[in-house]
C-alpha positions as CSV (number, residue, x, y, z in Angstrom):
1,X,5.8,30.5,-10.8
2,X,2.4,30.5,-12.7
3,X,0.4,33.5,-13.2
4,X,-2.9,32.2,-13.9
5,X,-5.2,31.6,-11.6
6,X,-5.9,28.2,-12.6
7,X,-2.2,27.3,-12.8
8,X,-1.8,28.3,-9.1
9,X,-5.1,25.8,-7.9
10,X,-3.2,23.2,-10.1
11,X,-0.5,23.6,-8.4
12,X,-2.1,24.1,-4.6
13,X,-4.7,20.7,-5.8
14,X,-1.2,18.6,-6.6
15,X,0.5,19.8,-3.6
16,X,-2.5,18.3,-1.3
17,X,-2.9,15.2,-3.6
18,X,0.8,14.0,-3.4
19,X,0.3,14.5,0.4
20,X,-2.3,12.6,0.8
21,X,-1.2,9.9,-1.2
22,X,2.4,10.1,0.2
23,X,0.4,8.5,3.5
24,X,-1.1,5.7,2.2
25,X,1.7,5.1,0.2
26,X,3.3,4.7,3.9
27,X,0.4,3.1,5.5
28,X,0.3,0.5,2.9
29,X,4.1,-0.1,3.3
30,X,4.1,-0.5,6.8
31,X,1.3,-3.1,6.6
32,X,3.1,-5.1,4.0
33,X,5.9,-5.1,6.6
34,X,3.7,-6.4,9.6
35,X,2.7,-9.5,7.5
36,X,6.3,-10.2,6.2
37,X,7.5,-9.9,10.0
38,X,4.9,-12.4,11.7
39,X,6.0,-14.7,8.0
40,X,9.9,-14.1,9.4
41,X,8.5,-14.9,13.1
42,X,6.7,-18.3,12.0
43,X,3.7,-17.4,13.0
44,X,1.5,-18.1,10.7
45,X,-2.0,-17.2,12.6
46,X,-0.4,-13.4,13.0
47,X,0.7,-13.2,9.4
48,X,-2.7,-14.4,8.1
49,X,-4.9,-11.9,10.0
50,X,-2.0,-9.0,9.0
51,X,-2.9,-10.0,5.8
52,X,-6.2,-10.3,6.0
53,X,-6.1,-6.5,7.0
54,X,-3.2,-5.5,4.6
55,X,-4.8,-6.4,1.6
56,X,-7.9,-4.2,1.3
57,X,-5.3,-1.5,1.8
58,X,-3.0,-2.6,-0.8
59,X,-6.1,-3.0,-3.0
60,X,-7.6,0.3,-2.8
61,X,-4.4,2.1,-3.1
62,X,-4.0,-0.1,-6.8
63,X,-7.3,1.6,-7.4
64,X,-6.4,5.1,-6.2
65,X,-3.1,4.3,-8.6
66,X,-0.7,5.0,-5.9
67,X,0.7,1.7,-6.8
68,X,0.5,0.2,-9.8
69,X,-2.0,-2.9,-10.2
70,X,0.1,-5.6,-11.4
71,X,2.7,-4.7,-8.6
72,X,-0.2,-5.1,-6.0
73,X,-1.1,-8.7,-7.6
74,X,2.3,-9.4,-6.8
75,X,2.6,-8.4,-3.5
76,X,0.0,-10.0,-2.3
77,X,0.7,-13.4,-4.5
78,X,4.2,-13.9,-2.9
79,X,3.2,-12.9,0.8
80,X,0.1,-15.3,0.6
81,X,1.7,-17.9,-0.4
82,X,4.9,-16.5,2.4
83,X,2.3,-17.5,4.6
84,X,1.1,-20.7,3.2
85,X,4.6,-22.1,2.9
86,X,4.6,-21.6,6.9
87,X,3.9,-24.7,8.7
């Protein structure tokens, strides 16, 4: 365990960050899930609006670098075009 005091706010600031991020690491999963269970369904008008929602989310987290960009622009590339292979 530290001793300094600014060791111990580190460690009480990193605590709280990997918290916060560890739900919107969850939130953003769970969307991605809704939109790649209407794709599974068929239903193409449920899997665009889940999208439609989902992406923003997926977005900012690439900004907050919870996720990595690149894997973001992936995501979303393959389940737009998940949805657009739908007829």
């Amino acid at each position: 365990m530290s001793n300094h005091k600014s060791a111990k706010k580190r460690i009480r600031q990193t605590a709280r960050r990997t918290e916060v991020n560890g739900a919107r690491r969850s939130s953003v999963r769970t969307a991605i899930k809704l939109v790649e269970k209407a794709i599974l369904a068929g239903d193409k008008a449920a899997a665009a609006a889940a999208l439609k929602s989902a992406e923003p989310q997926m977005m900012r987290s690439a900004q907050l670098g919870i996720f990595h960009k690149n894997t973001v622009a992936r995501k979303v590339s393959r389940l737009s075009a998940g949805i657009k292979a739908l007829v």
